[in-house]
DOVEX-988890 format. One record per atom (N, C-alpha, C, O): chain; x, y, z; residue number from 1. Coordinates in steps of 0.02 Angstrom, whole numbers, plus 32768, in hexadecimal, padded with zeros to 4 digits. Layout:
! DOVEX-988890
PT|A|X|Y|Z|NUM
...
***
This chain:
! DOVEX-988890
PT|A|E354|81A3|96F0|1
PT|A|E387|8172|9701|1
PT|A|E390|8171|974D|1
PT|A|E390|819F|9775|1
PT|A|E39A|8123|9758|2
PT|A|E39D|812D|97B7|2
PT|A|E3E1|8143|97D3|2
PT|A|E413|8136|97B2|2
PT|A|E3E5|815D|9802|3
PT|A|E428|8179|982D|3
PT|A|E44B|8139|9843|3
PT|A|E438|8102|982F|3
PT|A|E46D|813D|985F|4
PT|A|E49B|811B|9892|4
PT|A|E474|8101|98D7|4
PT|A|E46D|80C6|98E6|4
PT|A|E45F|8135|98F9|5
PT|A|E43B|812D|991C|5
PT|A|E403|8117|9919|5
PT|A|E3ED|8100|994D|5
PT|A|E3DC|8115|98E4|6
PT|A|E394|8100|98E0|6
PT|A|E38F|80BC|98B9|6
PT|A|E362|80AC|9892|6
PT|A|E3B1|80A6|98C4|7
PT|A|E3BA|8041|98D5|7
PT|A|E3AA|8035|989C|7
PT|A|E371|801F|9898|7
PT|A|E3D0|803C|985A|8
PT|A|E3D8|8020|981F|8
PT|A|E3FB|7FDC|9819|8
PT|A|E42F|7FC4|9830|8
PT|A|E3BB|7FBD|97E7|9
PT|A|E3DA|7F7F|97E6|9
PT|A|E40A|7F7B|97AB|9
PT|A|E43B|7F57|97B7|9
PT|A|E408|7F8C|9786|10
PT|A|E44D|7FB6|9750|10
PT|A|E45E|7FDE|973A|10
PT|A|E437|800D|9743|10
PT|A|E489|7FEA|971D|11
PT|A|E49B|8037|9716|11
PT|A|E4B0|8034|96C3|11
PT|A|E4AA|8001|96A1|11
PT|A|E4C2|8065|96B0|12
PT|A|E4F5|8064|9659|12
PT|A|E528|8078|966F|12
PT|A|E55C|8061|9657|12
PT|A|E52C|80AB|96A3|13
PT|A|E57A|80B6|96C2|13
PT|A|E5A0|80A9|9702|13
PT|A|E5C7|80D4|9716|13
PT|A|E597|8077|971D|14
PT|A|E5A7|8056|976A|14
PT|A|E5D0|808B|978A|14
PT|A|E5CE|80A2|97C3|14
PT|A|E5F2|8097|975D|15
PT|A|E647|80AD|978B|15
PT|A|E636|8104|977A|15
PT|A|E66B|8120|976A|15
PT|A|E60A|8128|9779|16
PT|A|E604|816B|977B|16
PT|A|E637|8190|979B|16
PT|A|E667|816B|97AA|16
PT|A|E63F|81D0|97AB|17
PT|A|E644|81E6|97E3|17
PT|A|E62B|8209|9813|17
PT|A|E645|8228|9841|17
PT|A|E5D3|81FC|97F9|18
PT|A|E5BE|8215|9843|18
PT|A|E5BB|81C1|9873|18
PT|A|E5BF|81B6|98B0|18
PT|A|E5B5|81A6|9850|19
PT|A|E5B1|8165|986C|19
PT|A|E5E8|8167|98AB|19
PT|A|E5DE|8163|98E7|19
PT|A|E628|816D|9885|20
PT|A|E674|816D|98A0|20
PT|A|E66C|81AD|98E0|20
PT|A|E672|819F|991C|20
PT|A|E65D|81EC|98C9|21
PT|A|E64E|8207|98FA|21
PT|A|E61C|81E6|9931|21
PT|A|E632|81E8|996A|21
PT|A|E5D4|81C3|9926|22
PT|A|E5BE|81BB|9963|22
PT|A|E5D7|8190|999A|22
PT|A|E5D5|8195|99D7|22
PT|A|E5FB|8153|995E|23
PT|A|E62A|8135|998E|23
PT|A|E658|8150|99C1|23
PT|A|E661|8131|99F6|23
PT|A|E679|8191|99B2|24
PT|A|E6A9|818C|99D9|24
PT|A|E683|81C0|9A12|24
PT|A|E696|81C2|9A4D|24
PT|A|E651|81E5|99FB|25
PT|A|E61E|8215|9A4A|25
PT|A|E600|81DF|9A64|25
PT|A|E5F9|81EA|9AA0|25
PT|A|E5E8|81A2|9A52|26
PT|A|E5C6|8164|9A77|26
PT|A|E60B|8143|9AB3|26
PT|A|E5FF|811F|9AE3|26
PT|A|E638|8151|9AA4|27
PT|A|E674|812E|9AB8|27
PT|A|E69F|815E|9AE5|27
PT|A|E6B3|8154|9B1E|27
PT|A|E6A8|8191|9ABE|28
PT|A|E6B7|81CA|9B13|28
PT|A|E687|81C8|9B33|28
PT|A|E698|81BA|9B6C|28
PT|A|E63B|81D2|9B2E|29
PT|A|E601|81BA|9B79|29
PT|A|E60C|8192|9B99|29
PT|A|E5FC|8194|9BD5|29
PT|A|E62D|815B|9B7D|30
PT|A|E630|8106|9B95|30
PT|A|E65B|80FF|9BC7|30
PT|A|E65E|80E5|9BFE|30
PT|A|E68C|8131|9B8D|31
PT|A|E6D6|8137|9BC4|31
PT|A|E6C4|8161|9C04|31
PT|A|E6DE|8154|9C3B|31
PT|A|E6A6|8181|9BFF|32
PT|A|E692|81CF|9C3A|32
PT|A|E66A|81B1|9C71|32
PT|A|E66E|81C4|9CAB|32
PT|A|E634|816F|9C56|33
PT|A|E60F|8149|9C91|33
PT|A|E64C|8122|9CB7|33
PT|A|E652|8128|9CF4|33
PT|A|E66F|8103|9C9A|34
PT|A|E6A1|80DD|9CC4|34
PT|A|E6C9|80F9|9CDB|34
PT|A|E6CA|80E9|9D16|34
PT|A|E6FB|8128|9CCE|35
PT|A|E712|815C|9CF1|35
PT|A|E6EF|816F|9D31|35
PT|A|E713|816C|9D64|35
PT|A|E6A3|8187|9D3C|36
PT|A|E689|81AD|9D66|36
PT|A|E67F|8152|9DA3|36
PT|A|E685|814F|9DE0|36
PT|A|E673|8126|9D7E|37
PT|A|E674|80D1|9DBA|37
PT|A|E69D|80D5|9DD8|37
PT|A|E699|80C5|9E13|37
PT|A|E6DC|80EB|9DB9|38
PT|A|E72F|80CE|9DCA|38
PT|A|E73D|8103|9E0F|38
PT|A|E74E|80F7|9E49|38
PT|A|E728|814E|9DE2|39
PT|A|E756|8195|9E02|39
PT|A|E743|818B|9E67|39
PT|A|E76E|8196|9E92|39
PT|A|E6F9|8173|9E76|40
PT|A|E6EB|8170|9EA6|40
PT|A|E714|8140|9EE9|40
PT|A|E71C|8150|9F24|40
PT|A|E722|8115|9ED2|41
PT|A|E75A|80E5|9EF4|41
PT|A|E797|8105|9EEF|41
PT|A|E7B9|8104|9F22|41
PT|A|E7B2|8127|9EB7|42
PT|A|E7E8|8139|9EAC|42
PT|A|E7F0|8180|9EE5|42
PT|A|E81E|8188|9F0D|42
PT|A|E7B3|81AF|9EDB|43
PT|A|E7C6|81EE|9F09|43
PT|A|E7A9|81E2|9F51|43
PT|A|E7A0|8217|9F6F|43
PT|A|E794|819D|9F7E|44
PT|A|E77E|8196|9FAD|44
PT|A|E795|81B9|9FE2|44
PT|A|E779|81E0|A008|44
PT|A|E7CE|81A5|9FDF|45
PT|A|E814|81AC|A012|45
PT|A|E7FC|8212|A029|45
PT|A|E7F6|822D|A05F|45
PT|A|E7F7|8229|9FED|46
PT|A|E7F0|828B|9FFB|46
PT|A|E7A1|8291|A01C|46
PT|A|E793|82B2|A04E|46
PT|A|E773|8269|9FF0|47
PT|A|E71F|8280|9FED|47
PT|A|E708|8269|A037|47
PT|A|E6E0|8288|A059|47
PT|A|E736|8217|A052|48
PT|A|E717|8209|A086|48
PT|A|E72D|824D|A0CC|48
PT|A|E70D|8257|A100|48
PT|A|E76C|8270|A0B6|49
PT|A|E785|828C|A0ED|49
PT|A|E742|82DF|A0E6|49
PT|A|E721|82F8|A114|49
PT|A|E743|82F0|A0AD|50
PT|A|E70B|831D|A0A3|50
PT|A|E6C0|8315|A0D0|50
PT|A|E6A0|8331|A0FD|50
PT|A|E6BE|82E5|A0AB|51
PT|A|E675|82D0|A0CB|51
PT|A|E65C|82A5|A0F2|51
PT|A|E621|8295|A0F2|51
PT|A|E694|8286|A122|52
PT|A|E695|825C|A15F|52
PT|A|E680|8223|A13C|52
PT|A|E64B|8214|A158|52
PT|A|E68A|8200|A115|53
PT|A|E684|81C6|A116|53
PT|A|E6A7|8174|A11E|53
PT|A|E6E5|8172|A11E|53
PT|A|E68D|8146|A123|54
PT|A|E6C8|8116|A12B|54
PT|A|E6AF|80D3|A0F6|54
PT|A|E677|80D0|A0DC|54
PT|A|E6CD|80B7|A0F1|55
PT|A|E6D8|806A|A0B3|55
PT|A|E693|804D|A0A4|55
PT|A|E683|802E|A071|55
PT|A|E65F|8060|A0E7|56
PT|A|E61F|803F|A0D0|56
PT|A|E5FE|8064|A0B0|56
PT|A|E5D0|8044|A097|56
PT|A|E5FE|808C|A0A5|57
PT|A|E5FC|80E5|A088|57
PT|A|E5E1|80CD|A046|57
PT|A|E5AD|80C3|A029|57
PT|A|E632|80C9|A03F|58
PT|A|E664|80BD|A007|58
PT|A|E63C|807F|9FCE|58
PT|A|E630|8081|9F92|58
PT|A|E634|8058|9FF3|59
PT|A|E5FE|8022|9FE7|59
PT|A|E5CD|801D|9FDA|59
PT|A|E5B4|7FF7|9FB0|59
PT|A|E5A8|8056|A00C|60
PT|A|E56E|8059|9FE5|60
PT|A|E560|8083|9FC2|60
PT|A|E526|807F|9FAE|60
PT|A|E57F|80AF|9FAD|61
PT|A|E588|80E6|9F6E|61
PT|A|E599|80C6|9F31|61
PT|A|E57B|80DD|9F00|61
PT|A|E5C2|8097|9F24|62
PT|A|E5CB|8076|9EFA|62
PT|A|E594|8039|9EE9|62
PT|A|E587|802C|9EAE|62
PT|A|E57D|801E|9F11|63
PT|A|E53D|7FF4|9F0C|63
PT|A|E505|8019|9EE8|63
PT|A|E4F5|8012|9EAE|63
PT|A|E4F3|8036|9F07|64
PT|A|E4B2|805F|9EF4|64
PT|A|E4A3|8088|9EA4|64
PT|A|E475|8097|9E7E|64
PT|A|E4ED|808F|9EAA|65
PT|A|E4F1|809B|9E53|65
PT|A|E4EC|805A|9E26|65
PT|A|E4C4|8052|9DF8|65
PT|A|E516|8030|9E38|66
PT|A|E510|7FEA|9E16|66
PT|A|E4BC|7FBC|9E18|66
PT|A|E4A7|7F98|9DEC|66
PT|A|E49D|7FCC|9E56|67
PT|A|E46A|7FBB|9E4D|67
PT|A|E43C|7FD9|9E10|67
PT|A|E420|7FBB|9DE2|67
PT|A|E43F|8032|9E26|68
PT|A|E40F|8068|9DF9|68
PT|A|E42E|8042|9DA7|68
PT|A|E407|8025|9D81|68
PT|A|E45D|8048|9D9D|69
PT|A|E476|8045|9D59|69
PT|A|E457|7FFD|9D33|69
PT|A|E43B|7FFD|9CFC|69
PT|A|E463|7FBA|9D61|70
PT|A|E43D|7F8A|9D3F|70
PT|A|E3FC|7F7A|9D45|70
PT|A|E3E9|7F46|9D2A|70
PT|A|E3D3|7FA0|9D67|71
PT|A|E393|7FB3|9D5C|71
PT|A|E373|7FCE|9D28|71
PT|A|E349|7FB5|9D03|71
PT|A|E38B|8006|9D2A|72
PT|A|E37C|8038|9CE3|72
PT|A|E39D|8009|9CA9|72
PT|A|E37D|8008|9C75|72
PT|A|E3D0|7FE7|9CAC|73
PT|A|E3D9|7FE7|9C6B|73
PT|A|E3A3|7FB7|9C55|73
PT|A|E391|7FC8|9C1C|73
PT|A|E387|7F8C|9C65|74
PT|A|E353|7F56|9C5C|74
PT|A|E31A|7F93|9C33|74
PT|A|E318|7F9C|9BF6|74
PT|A|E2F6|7FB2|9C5F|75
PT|A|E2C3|7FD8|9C5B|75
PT|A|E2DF|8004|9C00|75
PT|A|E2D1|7FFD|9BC5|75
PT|A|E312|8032|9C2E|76
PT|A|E323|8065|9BE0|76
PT|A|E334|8041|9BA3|76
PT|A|E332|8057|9B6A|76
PT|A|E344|8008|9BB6|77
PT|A|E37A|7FE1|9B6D|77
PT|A|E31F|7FB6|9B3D|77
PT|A|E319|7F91|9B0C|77
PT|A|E2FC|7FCC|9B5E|78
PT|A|E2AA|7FAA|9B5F|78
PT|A|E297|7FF3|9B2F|78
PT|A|E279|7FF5|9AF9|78
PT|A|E2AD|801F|9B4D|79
PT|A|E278|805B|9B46|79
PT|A|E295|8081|9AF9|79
PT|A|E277|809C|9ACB|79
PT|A|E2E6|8073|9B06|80
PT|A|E2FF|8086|9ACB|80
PT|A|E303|8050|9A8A|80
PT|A|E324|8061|9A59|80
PT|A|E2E5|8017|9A8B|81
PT|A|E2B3|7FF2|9A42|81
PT|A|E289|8016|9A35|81
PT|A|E27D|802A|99FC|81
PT|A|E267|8026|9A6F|82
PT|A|E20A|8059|9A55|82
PT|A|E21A|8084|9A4C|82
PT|A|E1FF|809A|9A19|82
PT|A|E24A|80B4|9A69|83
PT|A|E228|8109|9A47|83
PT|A|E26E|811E|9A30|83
PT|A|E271|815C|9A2C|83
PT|A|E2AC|80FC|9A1E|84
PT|A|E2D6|811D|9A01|84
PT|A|E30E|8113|9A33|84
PT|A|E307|80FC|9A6B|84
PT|A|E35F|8130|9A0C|85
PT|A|E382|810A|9A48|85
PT|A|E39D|8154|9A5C|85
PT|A|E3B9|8163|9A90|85
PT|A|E38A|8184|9A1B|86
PT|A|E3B1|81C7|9A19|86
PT|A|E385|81F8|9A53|86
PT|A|E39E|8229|9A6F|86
PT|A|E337|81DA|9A5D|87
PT|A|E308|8202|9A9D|87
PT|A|E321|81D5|9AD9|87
PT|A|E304|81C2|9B0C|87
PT|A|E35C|81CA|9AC1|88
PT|A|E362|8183|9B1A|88
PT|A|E3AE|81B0|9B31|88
PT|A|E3B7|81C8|9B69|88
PT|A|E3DD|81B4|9AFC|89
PT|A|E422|81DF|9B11|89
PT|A|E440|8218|9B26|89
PT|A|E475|8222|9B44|89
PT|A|E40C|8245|9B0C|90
PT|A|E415|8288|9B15|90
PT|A|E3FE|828B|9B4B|90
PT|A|E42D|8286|9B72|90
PT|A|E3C6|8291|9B6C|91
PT|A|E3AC|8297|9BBF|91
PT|A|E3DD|825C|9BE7|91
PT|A|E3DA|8261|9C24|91
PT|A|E3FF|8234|9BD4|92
PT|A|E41D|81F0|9BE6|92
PT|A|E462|8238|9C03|92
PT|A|E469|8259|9C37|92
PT|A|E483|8235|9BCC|93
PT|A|E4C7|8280|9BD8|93
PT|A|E4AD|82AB|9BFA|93
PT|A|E4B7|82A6|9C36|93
PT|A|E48A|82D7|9BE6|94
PT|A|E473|8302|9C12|94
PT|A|E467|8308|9C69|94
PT|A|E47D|832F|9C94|94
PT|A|E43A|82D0|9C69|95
PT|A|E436|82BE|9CB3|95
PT|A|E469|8297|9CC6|95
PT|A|E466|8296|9D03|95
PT|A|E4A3|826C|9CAD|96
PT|A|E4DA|8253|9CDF|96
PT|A|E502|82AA|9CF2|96
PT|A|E509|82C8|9D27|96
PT|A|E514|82B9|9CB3|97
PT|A|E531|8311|9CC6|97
PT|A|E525|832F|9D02|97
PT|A|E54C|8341|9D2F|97
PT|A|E4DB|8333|9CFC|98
PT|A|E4C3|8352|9D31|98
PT|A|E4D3|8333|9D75|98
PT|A|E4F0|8352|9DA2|98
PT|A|E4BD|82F2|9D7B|99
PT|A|E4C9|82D4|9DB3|99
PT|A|E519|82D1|9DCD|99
PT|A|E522|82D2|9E0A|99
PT|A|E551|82CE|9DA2|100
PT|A|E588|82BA|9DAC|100
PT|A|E5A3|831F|9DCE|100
PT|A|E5CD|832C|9DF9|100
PT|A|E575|8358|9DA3|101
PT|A|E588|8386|9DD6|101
PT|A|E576|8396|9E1C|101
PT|A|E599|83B4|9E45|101
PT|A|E52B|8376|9E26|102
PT|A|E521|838E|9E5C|102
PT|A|E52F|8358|9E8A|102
PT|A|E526|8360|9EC6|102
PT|A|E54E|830B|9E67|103
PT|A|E574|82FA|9EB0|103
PT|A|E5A7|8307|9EC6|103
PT|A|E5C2|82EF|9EF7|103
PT|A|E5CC|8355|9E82|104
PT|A|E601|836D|9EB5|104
PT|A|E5FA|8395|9EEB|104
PT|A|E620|83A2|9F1A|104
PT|A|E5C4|83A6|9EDF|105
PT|A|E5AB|83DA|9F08|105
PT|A|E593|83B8|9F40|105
PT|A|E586|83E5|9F69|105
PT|A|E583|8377|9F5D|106
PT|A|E56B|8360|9F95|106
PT|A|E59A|836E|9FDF|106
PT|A|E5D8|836F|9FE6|106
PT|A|E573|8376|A002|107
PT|A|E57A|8381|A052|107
PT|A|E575|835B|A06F|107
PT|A|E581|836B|A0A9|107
PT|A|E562|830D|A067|108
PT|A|E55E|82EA|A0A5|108
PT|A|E55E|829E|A07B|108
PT|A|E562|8299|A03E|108
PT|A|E55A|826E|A0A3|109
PT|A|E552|8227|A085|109
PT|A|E4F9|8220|A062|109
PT|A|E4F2|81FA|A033|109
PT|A|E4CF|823B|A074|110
PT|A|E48E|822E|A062|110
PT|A|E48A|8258|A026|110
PT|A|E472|8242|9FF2|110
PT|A|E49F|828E|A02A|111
PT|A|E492|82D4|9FDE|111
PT|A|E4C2|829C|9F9A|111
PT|A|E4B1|829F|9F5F|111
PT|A|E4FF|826C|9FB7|112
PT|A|E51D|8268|9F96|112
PT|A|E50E|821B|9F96|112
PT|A|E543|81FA|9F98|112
PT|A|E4E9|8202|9F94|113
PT|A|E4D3|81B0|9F8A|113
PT|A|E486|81BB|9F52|113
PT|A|E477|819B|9F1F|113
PT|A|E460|81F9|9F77|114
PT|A|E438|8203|9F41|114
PT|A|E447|8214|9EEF|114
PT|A|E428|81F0|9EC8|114
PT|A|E47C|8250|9ECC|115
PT|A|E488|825D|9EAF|115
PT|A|E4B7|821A|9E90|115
PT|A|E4C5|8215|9E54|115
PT|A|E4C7|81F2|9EBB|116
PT|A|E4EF|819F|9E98|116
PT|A|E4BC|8184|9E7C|116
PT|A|E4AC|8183|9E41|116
PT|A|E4A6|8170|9EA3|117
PT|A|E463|8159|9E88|117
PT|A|E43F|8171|9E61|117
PT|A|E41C|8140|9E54|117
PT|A|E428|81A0|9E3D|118
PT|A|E404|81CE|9E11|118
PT|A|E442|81C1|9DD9|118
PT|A|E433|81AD|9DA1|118
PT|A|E47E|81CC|9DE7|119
PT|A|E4CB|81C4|9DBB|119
PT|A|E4CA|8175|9D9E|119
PT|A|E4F6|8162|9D78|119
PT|A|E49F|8153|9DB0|120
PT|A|E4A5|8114|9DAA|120
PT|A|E45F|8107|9D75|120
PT|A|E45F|80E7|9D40|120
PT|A|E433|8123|9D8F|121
PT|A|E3FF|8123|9D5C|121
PT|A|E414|8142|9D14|121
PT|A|E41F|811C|9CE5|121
PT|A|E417|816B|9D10|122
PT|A|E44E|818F|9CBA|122
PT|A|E46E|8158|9CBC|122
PT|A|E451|8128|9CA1|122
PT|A|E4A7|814E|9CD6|123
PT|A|E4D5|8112|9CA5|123
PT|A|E4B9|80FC|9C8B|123
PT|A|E4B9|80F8|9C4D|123
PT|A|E48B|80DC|9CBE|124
PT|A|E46A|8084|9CAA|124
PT|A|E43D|809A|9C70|124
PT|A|E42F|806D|9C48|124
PT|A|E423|80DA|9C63|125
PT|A|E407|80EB|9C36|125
PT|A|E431|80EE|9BED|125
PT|A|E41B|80D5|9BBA|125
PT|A|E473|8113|9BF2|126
PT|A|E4A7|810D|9BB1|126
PT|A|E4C6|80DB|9BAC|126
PT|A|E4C7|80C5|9B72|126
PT|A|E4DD|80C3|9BCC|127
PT|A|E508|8083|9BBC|127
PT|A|E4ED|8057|9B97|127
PT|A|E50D|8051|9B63|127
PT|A|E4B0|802A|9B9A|128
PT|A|E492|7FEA|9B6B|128
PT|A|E490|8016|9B25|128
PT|A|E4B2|8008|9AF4|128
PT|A|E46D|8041|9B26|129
PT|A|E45A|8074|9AEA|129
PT|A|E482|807B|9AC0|129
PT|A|E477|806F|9A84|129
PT|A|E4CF|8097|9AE0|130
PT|A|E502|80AE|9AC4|130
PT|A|E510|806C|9AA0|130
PT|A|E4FC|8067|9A66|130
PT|A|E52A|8040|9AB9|131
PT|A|E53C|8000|9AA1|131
PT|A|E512|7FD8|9A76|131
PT|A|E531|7FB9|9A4A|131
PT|A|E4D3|7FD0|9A78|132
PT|A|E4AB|7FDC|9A45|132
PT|A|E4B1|7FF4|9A0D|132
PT|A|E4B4|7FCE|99DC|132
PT|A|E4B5|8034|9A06|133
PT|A|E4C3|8071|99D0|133
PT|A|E503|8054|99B3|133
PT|A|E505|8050|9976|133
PT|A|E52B|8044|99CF|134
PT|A|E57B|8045|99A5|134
PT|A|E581|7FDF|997E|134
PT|A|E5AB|7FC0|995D|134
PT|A|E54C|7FD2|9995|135
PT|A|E53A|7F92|996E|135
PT|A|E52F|7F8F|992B|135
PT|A|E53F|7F5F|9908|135
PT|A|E50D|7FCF|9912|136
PT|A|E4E9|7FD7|98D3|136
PT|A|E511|7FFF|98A2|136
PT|A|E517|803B|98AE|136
PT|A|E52D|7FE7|986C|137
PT|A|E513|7FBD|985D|137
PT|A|E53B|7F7E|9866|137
PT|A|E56D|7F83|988A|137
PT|A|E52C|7F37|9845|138
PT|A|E536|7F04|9856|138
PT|A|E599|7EFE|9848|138
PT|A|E5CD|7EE6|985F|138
PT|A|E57C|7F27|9811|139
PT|A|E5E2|7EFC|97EC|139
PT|A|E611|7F33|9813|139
PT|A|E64D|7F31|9807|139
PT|A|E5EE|7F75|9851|140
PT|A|E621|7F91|986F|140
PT|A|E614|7F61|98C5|140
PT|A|E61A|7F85|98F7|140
PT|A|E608|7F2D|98CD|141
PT|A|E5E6|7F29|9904|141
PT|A|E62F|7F1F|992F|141
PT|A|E633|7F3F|9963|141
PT|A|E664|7EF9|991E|142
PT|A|E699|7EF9|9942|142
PT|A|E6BA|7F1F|9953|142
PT|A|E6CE|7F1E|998D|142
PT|A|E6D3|7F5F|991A|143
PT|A|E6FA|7F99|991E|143
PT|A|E6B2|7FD5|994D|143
PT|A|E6CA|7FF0|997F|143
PT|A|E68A|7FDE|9946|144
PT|A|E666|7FE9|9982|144
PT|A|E674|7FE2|99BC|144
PT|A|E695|8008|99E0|144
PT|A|E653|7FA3|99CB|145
PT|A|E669|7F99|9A13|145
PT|A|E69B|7FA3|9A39|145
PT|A|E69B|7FAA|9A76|145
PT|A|E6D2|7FA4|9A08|146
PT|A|E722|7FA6|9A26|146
PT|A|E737|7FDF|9A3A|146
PT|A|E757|7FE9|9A6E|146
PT|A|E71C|801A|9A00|147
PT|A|E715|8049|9A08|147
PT|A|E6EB|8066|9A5B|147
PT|A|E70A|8082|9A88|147
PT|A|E6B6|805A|9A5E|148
PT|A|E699|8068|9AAF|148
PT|A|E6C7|8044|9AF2|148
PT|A|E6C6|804F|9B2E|148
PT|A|E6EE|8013|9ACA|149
PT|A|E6E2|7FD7|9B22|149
PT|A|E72D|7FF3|9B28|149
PT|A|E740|7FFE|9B62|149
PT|A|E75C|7FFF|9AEF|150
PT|A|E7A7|802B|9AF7|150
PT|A|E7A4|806B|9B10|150
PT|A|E7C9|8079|9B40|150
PT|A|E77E|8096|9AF8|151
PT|A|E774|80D9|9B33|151
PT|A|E75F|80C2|9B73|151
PT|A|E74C|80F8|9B89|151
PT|A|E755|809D|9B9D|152
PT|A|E755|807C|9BCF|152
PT|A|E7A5|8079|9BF3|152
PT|A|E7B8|8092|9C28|152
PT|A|E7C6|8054|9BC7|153
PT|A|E806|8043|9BDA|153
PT|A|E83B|8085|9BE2|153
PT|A|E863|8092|9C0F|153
PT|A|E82B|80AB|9BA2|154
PT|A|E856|80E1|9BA4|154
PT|A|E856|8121|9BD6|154
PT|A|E881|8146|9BEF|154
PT|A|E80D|811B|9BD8|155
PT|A|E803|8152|9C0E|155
PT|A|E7FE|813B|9C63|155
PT|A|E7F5|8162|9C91|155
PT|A|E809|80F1|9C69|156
PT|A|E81F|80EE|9C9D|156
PT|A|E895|80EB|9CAA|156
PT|A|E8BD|80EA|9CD8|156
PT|A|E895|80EA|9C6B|157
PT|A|E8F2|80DD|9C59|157
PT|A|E8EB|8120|9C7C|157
PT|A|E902|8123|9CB5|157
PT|A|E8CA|815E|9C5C|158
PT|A|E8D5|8192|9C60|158
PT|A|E8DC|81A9|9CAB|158
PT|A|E90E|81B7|9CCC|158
PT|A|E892|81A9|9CBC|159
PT|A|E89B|81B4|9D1F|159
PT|A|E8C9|8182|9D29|159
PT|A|E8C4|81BD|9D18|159
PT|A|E905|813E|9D37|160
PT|A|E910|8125|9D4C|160
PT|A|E942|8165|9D4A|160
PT|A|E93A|8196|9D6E|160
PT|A|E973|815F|9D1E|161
PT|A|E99C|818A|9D06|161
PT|A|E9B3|81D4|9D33|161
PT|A|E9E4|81E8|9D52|161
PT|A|E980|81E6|9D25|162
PT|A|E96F|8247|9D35|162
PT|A|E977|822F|9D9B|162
PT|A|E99A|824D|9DC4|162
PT|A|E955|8203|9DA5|163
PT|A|E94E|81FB|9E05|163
PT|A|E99B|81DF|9E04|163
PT|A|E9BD|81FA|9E2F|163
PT|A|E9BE|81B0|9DDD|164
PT|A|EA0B|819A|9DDE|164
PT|A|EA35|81D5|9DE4|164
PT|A|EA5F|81D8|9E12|164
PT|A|EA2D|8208|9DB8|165
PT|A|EA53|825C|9DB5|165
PT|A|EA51|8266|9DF6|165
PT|A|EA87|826F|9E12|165
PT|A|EA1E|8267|9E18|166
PT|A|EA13|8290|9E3F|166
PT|A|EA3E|829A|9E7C|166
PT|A|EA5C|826A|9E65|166
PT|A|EA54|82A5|9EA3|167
PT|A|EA60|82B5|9EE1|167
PT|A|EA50|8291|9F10|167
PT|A|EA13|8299|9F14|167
PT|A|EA64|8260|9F44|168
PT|A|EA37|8244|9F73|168
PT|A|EA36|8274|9FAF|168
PT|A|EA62|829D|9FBC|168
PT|A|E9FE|826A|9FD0|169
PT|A|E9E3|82AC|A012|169
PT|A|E9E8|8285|A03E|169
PT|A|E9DC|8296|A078|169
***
């Protein structure tokens, strides 16, 4: 019997719960890529004083991801029809992880435009995929989506929120 993931065109049980489960790990990723778009504008104000940077910086750190990301997704959202969407996600997580630690770890504007960029390739790699995946099957295709594109919203409610608490410096 086909999974969730492995692009069934019907099922006998739509509404499973691993199904339900993948939805909602497809949808905290979703949420965790947009979070990591947002957090960078949001913590400028500290990172530019860290690492000397200024607005064009800022600009092009944010570009370069938006470029990497709709690049890849063309290519990966290609690659994950042919060989599976589940050999497209896991290295997809894995390597944004990775990338999203070691651009904490960056030292300068160049250590930290590369690792954006590389951060941008993963997205662009999970994101089509993910959304993809939470399509299938057909009669969940709405409560799906809503499911991914609302962890979006909430987890930016959330940082809005938590930086509102905060203290101004």
């Amino acid at each position: 019997m086909a999974t969730f993931l492995s692009d069934p065109i019907t099922q006998k049980n739509p509404t499973s719960k691993y199904e339900a489960k993948a939805v909602a790990l497809l949808g905290l990723g979703f949420g965790l890529l947009a979070l990591d778009r947002w957090s960078l504008a949001t913590l400028f104000p500290e990172i530019s004083k860290d690492l000397h940077l200024n607005h064009q910086d800022l600009g092009n750190l944010t570009g370069i991801l938006a470029i990497a990301w709709g690049i890849t997704a063309i290519v990966v959202g290609r690659a994950a029809d042919h060989f599976g969407r589940r050999k497209v996600l896991l290295p997809a997580v894995i390597g944004f992880s990775l990338m999203a630690g070691f651009a904490g770890l960056a030292t300068g504007f160049l250590a930290l435009y590369l690792m954006r960029m590389l951060m941008g390739v993963f997205e662009g790699a999970y994101a089509p995929v993910s959304i993809a995946a939470t399509t299938r099957p057909r009669s969940l295709k709405g409560a799906g989506l809503t499911s991914v594109f609302s962890s979006v919203v909430l987890r930016s409610l959330a940082l809005a929120l938590d930086r509102l608490s905060r203290p101004s410096s």
